[in-house]
C-alpha positions as CSV (number, residue, x, y, z in Angstrom):
1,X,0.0,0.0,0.0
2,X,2.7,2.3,1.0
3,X,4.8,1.6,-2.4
4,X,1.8,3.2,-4.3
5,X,1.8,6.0,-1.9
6,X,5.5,6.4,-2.3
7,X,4.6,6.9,-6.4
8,X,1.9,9.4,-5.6
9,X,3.5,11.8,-3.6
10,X,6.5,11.5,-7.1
11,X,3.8,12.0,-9.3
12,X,3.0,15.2,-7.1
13,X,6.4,16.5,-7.8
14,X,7.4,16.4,-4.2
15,X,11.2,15.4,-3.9
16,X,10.8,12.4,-1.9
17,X,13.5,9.8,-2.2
18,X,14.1,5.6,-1.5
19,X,15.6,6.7,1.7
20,X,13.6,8.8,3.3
21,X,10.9,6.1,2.4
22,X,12.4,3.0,4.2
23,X,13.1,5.5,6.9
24,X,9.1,5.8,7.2
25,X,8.9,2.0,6.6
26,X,11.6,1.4,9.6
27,X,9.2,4.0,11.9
28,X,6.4,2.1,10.7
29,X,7.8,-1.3,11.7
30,X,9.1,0.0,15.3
31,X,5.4,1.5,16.3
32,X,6.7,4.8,16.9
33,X,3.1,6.2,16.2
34,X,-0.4,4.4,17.3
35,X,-3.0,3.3,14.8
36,X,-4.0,6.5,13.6
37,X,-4.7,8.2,10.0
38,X,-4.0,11.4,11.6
39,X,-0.9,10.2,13.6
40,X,0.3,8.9,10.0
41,X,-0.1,12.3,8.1
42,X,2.1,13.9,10.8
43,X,5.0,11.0,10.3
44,X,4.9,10.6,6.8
45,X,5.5,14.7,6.6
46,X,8.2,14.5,8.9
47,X,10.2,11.7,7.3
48,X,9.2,12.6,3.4
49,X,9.2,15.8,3.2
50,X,12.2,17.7,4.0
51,X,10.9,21.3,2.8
52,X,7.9,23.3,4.4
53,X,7.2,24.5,0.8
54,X,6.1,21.3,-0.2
55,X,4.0,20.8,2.6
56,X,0.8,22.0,0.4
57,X,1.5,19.6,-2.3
58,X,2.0,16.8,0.5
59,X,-1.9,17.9,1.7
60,X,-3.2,17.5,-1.8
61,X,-1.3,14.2,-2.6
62,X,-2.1,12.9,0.8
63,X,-5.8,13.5,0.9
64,X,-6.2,12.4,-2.8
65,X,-4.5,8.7,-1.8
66,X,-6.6,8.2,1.9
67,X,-9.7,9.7,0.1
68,X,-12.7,7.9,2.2
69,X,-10.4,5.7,4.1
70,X,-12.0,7.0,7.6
71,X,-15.6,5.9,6.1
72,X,-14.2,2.2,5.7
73,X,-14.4,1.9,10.1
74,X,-17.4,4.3,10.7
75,X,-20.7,2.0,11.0
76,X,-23.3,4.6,11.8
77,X,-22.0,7.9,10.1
78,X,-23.3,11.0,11.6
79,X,-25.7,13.7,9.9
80,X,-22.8,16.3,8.0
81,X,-22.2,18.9,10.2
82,X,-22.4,21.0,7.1
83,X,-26.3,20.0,6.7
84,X,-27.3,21.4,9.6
85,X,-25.3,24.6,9.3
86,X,-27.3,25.3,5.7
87,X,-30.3,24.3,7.7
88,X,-30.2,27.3,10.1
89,X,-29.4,29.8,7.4
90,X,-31.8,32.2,6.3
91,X,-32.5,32.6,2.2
92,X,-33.8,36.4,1.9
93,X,-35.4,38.1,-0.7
94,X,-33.3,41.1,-2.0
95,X,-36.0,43.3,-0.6
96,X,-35.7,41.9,3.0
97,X,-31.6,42.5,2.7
98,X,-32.6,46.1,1.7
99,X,-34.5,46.5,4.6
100,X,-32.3,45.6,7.1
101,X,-30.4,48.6,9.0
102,X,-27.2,49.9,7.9
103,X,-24.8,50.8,10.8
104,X,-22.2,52.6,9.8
105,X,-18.3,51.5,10.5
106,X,-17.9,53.3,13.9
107,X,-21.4,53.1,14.8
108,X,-20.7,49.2,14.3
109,X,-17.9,48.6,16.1
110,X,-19.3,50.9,19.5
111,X,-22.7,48.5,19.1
112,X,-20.0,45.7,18.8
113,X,-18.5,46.5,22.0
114,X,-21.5,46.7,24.1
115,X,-22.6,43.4,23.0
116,X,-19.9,42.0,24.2
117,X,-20.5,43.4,27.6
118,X,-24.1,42.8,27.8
119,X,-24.6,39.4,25.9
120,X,-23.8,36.2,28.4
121,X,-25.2,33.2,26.3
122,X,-25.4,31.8,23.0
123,X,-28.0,33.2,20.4
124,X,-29.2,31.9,16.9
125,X,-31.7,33.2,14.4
126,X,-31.9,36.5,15.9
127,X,-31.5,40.3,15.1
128,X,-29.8,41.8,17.6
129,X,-27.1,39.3,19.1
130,X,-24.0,38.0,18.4
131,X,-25.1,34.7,17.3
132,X,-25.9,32.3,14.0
133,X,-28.0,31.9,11.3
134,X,-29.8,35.8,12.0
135,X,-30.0,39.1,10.3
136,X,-27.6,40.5,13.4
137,X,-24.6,42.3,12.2
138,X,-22.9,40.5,14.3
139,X,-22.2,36.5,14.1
140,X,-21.9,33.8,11.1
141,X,-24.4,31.8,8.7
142,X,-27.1,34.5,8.5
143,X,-27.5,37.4,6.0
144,X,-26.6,41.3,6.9
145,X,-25.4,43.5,3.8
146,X,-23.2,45.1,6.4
147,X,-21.8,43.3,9.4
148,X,-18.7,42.0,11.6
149,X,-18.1,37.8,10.8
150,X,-17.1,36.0,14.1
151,X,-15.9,32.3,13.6
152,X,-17.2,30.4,10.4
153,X,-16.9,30.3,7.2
154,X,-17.5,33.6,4.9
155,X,-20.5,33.0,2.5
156,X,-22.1,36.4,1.6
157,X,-19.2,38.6,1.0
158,X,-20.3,41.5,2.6
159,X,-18.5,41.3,6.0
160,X,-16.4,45.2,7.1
161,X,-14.7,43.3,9.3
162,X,-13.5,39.4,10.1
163,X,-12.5,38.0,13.8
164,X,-11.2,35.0,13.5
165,X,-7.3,33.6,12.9
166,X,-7.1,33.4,9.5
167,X,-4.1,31.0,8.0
168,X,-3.4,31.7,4.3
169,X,-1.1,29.0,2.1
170,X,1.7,30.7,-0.3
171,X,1.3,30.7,-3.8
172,X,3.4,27.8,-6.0
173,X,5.7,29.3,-7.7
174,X,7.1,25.6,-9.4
175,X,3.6,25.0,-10.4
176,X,3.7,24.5,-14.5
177,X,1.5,26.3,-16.5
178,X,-1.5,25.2,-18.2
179,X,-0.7,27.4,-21.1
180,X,2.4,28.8,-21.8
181,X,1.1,31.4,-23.6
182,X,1.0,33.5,-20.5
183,X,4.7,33.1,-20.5
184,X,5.1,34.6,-24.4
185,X,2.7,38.2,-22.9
186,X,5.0,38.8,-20.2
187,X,7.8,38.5,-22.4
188,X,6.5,42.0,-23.5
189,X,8.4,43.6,-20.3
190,X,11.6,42.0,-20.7
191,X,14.8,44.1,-21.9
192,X,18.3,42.8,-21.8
193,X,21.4,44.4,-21.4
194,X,24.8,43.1,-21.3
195,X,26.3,43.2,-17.6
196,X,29.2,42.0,-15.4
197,X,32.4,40.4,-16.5
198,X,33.7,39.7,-19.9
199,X,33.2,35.5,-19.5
200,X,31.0,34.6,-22.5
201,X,32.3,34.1,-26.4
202,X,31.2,36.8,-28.4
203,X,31.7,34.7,-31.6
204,X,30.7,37.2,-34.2
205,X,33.3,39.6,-32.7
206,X,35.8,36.5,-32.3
207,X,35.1,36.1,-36.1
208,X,35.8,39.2,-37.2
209,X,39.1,39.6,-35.1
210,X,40.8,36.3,-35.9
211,X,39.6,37.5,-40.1
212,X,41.5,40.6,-39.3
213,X,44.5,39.1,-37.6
214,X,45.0,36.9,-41.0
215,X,43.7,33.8,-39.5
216,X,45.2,33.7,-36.3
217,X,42.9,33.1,-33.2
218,X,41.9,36.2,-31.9
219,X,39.4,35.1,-29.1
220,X,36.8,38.4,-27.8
221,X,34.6,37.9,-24.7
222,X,31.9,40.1,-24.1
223,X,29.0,40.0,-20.5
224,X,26.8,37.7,-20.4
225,X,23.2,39.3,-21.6
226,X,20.9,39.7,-18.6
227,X,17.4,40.8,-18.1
228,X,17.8,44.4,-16.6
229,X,14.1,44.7,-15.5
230,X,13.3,45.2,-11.7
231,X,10.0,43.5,-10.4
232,X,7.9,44.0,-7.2
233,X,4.8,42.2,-7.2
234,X,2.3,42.5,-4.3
235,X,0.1,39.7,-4.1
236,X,-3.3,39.0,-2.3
237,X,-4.0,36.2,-0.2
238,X,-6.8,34.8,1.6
239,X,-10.1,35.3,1.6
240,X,-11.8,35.8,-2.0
241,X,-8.8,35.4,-3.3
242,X,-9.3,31.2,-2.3
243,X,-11.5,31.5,-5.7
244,X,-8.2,32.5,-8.3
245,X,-5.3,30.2,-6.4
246,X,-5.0,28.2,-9.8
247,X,-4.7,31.1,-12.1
248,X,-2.6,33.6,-9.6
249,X,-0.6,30.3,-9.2
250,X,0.4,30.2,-13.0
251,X,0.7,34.2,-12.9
252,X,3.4,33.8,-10.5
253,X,5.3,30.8,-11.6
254,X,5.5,32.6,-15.4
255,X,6.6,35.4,-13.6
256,X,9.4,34.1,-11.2
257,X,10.7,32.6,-14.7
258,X,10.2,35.5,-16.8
259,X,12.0,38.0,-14.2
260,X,15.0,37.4,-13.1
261,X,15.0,40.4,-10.8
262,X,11.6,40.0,-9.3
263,X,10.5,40.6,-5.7
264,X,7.2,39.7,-4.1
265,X,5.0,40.5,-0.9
266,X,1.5,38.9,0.4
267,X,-0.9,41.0,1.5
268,X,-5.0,40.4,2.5
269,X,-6.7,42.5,0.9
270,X,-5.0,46.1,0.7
271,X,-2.0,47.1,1.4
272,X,-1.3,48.7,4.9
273,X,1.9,48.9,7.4
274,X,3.3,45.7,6.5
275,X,3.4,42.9,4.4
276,X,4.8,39.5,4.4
277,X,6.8,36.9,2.6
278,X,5.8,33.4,3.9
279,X,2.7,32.7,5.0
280,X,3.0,30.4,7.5
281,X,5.3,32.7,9.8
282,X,3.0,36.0,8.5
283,X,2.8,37.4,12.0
284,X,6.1,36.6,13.3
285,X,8.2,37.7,10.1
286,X,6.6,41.1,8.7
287,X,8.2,43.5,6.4
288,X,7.2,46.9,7.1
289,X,6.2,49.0,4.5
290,X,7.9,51.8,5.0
291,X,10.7,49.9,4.5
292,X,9.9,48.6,1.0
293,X,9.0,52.0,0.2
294,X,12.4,52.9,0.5
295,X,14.2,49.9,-0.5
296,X,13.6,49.5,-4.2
297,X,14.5,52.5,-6.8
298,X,11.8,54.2,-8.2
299,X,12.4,52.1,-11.9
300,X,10.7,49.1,-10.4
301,X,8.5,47.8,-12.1
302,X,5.5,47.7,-9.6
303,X,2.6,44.5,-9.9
304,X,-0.4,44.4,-7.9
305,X,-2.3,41.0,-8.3
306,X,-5.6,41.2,-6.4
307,X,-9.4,41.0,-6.9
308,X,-10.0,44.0,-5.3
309,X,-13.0,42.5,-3.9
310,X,-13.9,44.0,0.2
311,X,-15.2,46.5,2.0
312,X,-14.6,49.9,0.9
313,X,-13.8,50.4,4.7
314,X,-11.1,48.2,3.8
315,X,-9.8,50.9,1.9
316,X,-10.9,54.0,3.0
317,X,-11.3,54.0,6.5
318,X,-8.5,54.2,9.6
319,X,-9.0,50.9,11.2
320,X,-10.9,49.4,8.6
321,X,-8.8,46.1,8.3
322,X,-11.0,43.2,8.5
323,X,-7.8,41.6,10.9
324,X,-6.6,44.3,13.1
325,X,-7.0,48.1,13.9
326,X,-5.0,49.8,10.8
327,X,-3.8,53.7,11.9
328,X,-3.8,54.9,8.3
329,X,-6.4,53.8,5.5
330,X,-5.4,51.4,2.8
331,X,-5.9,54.4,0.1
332,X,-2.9,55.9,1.8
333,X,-0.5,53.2,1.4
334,X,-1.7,52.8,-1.8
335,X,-1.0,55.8,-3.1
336,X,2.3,56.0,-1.5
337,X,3.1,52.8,-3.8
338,X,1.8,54.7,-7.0
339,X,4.0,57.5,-6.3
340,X,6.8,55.7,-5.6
341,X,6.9,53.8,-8.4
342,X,5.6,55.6,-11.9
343,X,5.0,52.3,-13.5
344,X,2.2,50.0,-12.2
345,X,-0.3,47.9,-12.7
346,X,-3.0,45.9,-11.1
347,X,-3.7,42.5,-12.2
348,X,-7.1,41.6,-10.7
349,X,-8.3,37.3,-11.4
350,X,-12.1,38.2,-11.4
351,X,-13.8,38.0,-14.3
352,X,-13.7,41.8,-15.9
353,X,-17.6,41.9,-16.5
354,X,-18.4,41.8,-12.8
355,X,-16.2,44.6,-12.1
356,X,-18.8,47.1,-12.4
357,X,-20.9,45.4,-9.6
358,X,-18.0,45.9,-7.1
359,X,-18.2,49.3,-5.0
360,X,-14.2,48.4,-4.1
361,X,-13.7,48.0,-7.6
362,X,-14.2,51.1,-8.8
363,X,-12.3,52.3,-6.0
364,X,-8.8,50.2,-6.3
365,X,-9.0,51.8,-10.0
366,X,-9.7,55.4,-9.5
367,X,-6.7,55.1,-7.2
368,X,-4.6,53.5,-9.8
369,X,-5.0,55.6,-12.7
370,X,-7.7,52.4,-14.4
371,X,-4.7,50.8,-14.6
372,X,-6.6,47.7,-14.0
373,X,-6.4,44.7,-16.2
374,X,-8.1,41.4,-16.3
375,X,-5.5,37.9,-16.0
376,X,-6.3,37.1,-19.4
377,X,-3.8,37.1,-22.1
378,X,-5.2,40.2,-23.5
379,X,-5.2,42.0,-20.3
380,X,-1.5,40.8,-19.7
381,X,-0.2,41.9,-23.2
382,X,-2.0,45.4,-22.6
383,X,-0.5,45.7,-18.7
384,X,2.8,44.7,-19.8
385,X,2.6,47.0,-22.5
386,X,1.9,50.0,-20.3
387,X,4.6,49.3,-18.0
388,X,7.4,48.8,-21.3
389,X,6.5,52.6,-22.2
């Protein structure tokens, strides 16, 4: 069984090798771990794996070979927890959703806070608490076109404000594309340059020389030819963004094989006074902004990737942050990117016919300019186009 397993985790891509598997065999055979699936998953990735980046591709491969293997020793499976949870939420009628008050971001956060004082015991299908499957602000699994999501899973999209601990995977950058044709538009930004020592042939000048020199060798060396272009792509993660991992995946392999001298940030989002590189560590390894700001010269090529898709309190308000109290608004920062760096774009995965029904939309594009394209090849070959000017 394990063999099989052993070829699945190779079809995957993930660098496992003979040894590391017959030192999983060897645990195996010494009862190192009791009989359990989960106790398994956590051995396997310790012995198999030696690199935390795989660790998303050792999920997928994993789940995909144990599919259903808990059902094979459950006799009386339970009701899916997810059944119930659909049972208790509320369908409304666009009219009822208009209906419902509007708070207000400060005015939510003050009734927010005397809630949490006042309320002592769980609530569901109410108006007023913090509680489930209502038209409260406040809660999960109900409906409220403007309102704070505690625990659970987003469904509606139209929460100002998220409290919960949120754990967001990085983005593959081996992952091969589906077409490579998204490879040829960002070709479109490249421009090489010779640079650094003389310590490649240049055999048309080598020809010429040893012509000239009546026949004798007269080897000439010339710098190797490098891509001169500077990259910094910000990227968002999380969130709505769990809808374009496949396509922001192939956007950001082409590009970490197109640019050479490419940089790249996480954010959640918009941008605000820091931003990450590995999201597994986000809150213990941040990269203030400031200090990115001032870091690369003002030639760099600046790339937003985002679906621009929150609350505009997200953007425009002080504290508006679905994860923690911001001091400045996310229009600041952004605008302190777009001035730092004169040529940018914003790549955004959702489909370009729905951006008109996106308040945050329209707002991510007034501040940049409309310098907004879709991840299509067209939008590509236009935003790459813009930045070559």
């Amino acid at each position: 069984m394990l063999i099989d397993f052993f070829f699945t985790l190779k079809d995957a891509k993930i660098p496992v090798s003979i040894k590391e598997f017959l030192i999983l065999l060897e645990a195996m055979q010494k009862n190192v771990i009791s009989p359990s699936l989960d106790d398994f998953y956590f051995l396997s990735r310790t012995t198999l794996v030696k690199d935390e980046a795989h660790y998303d591709k050792f999920d997928k491969a994993f789940g995909l070979y144990f599919k259903g293997i808990d059902a094979i020793f459950e006799k009386h499976p339970d009701i899916p927890l997810e059944w119930l949870k659909k049972r208790m939420e509320r369908d409304l009628t666009p009219e009822q959703i208009a209906a419902i008050e509007k708070f207000g971001y400060d005015k939510l956060m003050d009734r927010l806070k005397e809630l949490l004082k006042e309320q002592k015991e769980r609530h569901e299908g109410g108006n007023k608490w913090i509680g489930t499957g209502g038209t409260s602000p406040f809660g999960n699994g109900g409906q409220n076109p403007e309102g704070i999501r505690i625990g659970g899973e987003g469904g509606n999209r139209t929460a100002v404000k998220v409290w919960e601990a949120r754990a967001y995977r990085d983005y593959d950058d081996e992952r091969e594309l589906g077409t490579r044709n998204i490879k040829v538009a960002l070709r479109r930004l490249r421009k090489f340059a010779r640079e650094g020592a003389e310590d490649e042939l240049a055999l048309d000048d080598t020809i010429r020389a040893t012509a000239n020199n009546a026949g004798y060798l007269d080897i000439k060396m010339q710098p190797e030819r490098k891509n001169n272009i500077k990259v910094l792509m910000l990227l968002d993660v999380g969130g709505t963004m769990d809808d374009h991992i496949a396509r922001t995946e192939e956007l950001f392999s082409a590009s970490k094989t197109e640019f050479k001298n490419m940089e790249f940030f996480y954010f959640h989002n918009c941008v605000y006074d820091y931003l990450w590189k590995n999201n597994r560590r986000r809150h213990a390894e941040r990269f203030p902004t400031w200090d990115i700001l001032r870091k690369y010269t003002p030639d760099t090529k600046l790339i937003f990737v985002g679906d621009a898709t929150m609350s505009p309190y997200e953007i425009l308000q002080p504290g508006g942050s679905v994860e923690y109290n911001n001091e400045e608004a996310g229009a600041e920062w952004l605008q302190r990117f777009t001035s730092t760096f004169p040529k940018f774009i914003w790549l955004n995965p959702e489909p370009e016919g729905l951006w008109q029904y996106r308040q945050s939309i329209s707002i991510v594009r007034q501040l940049m300019n409309n310098r907004m394209f879709p991840v299509t090849i067209e939008g590509l070959e236009r935003g790459m186009r813009l930045l070559s000017k």
